[in-house]
DSSP file (Angstrom, degrees, kcal/mol; ACC not computed):
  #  RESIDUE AA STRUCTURE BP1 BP2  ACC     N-H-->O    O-->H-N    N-H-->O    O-->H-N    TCO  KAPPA ALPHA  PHI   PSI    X-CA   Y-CA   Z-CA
    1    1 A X              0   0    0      0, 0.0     2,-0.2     0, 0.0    48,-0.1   0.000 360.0 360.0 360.0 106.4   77.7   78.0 -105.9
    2    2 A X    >>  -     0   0    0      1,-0.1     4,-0.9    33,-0.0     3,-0.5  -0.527 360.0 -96.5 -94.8-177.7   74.1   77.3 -107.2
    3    3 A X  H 3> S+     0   0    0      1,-0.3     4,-2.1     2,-0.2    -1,-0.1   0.661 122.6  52.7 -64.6 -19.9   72.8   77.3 -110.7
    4    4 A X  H 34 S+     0   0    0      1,-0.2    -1,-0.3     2,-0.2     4,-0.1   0.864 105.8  46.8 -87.3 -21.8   71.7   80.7 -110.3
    5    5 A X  H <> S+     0   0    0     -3,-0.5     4,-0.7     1,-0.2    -2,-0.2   0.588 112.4  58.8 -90.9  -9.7   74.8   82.3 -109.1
    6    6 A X  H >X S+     0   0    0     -4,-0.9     4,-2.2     2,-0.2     3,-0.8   0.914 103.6  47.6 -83.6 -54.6   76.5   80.4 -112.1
    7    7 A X  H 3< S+     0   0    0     -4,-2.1     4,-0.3     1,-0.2    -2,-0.2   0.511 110.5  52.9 -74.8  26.8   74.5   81.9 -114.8
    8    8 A X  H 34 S+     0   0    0     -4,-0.1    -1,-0.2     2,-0.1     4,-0.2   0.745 106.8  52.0-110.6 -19.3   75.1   85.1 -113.4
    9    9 A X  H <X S+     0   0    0     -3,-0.8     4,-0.8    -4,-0.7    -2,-0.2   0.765 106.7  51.5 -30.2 -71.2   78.8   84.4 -113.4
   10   10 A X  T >< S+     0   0    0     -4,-2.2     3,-5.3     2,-0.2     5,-0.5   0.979 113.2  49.0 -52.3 -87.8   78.8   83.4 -117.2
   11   11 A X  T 34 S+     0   0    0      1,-0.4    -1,-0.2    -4,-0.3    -2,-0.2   0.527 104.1  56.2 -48.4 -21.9   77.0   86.8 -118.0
   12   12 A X  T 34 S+     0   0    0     -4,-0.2    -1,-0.4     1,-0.2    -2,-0.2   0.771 118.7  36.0 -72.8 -31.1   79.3   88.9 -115.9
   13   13 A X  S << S-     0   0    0     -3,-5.3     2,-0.3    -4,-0.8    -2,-0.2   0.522 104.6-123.9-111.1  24.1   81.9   87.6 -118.0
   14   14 A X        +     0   0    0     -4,-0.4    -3,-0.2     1,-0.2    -1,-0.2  -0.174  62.2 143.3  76.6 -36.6   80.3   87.2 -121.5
   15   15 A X        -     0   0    0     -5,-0.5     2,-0.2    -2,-0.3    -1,-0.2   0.264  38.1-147.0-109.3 151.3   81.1   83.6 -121.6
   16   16 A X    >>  -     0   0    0      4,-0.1     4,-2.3    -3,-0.1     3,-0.6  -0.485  32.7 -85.2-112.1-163.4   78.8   81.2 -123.1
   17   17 A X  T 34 S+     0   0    0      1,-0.3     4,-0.3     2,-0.2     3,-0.2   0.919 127.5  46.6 -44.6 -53.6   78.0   77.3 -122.3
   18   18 A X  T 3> S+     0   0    0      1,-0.3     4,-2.2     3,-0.1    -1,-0.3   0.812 106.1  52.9 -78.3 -20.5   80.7   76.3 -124.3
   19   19 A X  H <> S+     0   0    0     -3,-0.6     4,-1.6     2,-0.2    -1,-0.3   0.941 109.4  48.8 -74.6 -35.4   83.3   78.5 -123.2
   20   20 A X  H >< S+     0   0    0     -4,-2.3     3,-2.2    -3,-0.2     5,-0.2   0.566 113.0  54.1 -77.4-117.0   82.8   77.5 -119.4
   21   21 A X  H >>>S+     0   0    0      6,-0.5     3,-2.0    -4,-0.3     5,-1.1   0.020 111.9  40.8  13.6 -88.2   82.9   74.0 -120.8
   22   22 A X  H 3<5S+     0   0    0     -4,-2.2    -1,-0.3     1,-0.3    -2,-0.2   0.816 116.8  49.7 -14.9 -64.5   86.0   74.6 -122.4
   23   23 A X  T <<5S+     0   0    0     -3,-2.2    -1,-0.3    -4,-1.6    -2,-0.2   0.745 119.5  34.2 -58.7 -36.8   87.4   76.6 -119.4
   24   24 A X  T <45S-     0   0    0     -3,-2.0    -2,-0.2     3,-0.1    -1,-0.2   0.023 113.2-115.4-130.9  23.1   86.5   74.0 -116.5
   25   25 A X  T  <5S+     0   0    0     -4,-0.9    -3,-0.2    -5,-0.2     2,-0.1   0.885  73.3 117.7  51.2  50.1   87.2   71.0 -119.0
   26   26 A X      < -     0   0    0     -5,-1.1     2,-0.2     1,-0.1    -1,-0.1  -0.109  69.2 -80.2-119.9-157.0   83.6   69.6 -119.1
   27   27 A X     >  -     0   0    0     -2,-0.1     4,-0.6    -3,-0.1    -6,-0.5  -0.594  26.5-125.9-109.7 167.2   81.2   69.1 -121.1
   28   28 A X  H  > S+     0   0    0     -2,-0.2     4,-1.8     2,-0.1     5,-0.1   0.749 109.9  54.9 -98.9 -29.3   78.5   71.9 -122.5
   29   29 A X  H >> S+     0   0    0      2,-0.2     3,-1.2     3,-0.2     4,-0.8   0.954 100.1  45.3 -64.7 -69.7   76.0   69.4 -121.4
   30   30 A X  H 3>>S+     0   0    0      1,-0.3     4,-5.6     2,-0.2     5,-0.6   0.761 114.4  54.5 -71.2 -29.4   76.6   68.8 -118.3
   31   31 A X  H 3X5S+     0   0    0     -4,-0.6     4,-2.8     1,-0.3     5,-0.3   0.973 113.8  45.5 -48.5 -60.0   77.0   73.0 -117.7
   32   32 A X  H <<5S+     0   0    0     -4,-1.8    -1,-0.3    -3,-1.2    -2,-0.2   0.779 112.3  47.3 -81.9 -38.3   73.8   73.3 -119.1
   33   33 A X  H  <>S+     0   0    0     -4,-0.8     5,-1.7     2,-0.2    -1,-0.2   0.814 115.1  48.7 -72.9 -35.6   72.1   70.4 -117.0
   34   34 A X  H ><5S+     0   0    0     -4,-5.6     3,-3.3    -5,-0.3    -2,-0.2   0.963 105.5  54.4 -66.8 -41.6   73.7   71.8 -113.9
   35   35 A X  T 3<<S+     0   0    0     -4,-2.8    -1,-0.2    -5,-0.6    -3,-0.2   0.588 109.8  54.9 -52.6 -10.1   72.4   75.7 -114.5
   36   36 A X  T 3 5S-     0   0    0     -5,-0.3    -1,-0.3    -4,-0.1    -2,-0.1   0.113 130.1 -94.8-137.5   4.7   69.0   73.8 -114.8
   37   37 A X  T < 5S+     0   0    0     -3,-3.3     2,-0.2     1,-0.1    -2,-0.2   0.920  75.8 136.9  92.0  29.7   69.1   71.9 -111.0
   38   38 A X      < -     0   0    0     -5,-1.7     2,-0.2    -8,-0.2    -1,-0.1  -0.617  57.0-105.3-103.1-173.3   70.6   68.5 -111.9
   39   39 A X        -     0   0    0     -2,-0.2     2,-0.4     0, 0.0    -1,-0.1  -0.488  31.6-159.5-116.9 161.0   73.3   67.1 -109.4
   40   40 A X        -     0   0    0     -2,-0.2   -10,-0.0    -6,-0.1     0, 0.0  -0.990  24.3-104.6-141.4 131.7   76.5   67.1 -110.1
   41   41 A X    >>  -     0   0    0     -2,-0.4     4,-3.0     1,-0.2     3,-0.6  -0.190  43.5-114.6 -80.8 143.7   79.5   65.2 -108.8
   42   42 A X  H 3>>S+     0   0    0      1,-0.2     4,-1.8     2,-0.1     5,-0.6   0.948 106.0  63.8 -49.4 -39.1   81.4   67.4 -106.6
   43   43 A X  H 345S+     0   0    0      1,-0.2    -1,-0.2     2,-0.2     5,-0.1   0.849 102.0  46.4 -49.5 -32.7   84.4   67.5 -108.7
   44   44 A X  H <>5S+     0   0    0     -3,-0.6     4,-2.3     2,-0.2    -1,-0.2   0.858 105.6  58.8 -88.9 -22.2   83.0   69.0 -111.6
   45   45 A X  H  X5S+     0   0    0     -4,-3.0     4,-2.0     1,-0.2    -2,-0.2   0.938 111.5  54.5 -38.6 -44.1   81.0   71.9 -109.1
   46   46 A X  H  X5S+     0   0    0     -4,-1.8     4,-0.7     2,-0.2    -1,-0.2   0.458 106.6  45.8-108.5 -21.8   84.9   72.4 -108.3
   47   47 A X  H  ><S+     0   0    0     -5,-0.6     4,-1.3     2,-0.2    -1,-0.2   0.918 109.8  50.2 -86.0 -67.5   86.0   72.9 -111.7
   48   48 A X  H >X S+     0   0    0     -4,-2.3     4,-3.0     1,-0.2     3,-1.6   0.926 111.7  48.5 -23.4 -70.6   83.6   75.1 -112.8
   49   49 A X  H 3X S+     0   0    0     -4,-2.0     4,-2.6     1,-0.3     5,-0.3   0.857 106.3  54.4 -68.0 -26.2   84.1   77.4 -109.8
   50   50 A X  H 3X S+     0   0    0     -4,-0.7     4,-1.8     1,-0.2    -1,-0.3   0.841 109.1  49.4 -81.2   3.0   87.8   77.5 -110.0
   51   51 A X  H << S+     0   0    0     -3,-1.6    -2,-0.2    -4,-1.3    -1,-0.2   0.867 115.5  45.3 -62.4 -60.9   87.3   78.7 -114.0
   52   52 A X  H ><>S+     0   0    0     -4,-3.0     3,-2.3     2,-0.2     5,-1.0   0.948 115.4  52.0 -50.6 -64.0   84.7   81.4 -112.6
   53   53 A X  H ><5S+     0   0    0     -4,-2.6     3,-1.8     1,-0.3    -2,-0.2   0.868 108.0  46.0 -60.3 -54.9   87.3   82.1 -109.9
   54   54 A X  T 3<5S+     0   0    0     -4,-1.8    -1,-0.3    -5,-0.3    -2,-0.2   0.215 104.8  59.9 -70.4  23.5   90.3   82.7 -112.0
   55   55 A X  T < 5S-     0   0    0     -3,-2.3     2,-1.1     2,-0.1    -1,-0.3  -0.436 130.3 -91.7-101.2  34.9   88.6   84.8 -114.3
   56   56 A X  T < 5S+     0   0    0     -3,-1.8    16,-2.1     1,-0.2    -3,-0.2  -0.230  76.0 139.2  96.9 -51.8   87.9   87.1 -111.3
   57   57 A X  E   < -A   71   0A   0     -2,-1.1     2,-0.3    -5,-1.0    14,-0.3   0.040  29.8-165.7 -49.4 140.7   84.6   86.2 -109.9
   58   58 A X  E     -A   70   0A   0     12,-4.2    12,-2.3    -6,-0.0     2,-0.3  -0.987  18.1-133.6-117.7 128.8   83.8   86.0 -106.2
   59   59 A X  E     -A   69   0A   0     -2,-0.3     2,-0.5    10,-0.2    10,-0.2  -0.656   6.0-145.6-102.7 147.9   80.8   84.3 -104.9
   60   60 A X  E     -A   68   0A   0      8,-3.3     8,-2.9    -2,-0.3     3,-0.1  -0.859  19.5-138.7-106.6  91.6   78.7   85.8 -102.5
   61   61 A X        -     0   0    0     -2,-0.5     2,-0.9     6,-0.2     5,-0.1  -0.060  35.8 -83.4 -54.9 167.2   77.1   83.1 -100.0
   62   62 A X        +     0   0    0      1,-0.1     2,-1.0     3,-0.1     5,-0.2  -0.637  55.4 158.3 -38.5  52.6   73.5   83.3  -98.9
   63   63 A X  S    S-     0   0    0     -2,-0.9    -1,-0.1     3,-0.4    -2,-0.1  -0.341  76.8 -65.5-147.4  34.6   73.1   85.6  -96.0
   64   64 A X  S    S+     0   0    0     -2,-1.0     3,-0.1     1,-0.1    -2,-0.1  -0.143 129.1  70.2 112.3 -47.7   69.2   87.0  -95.7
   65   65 A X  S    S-     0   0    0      1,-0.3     2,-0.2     3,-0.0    -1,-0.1   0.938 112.4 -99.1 -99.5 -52.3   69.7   89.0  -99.4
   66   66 A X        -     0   0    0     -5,-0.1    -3,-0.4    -6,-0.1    -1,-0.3  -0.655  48.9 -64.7 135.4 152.6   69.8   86.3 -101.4
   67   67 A X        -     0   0    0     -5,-0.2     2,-0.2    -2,-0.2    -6,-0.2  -0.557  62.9-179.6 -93.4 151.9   73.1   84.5 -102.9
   68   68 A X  E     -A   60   0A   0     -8,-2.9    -8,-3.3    -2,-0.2     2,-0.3  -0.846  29.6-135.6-146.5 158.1   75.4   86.7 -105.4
   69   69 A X  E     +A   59   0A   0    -10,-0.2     2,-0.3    -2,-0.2   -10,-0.2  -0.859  24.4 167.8-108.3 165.1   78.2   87.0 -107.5
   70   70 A X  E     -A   58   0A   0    -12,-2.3   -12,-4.2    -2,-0.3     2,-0.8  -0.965  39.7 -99.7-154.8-168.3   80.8   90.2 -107.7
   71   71 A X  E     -A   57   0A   0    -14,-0.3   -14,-0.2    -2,-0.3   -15,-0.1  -0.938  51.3 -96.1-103.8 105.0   84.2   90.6 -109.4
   72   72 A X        -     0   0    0    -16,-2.1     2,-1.1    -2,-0.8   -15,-0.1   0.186  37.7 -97.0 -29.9 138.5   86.9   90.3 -107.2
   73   73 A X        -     0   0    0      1,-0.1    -1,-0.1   -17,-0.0   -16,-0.0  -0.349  37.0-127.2 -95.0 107.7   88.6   93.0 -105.7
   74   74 A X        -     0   0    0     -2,-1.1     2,-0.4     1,-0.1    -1,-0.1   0.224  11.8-150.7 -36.0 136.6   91.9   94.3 -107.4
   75   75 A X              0   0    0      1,-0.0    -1,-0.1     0, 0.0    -2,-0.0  -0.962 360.0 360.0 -87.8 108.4   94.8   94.6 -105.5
   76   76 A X              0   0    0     -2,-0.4    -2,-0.1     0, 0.0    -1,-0.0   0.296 360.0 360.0-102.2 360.0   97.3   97.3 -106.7
């Protein structure tokens, strides 16, 4: 998960700084200093993504296109 594929994340799900904050039990800096390319201890990378992830989101690694999010896909 990079910073770009995070604010693309937020914006698929409306949520704003503070709400992923909220959500992955952080801070709204440090979201805001990672989305912007500072380093980050893994644990909170890992927080974040499982917040994104149980709100649905799937990350899409790197593979020639460019790295992506999408919405996971229901299962009926």
């Amino acid at each position: 998960m990079n910073p770009a594929q995070m604010r693309m994340a937020r914006a698929a799900l409306g949520w704003g700084v503070r709400e992923l904050a909220q959500k992955a039990g952080i801070t709204a800096n440090t979201v805001t200093r990672i989305e912007n390319g500072a380093d980050a201890k893994q644990s909170t990378i890992d927080a974040m993504k499982s917040a994104f992830e149980t709100a649905g989101i799937e990350f899409i690694p790197e593979n020639g296109g460019g790295a992506g999010i999408r919405f996971r896909e229901r299962k009926n």
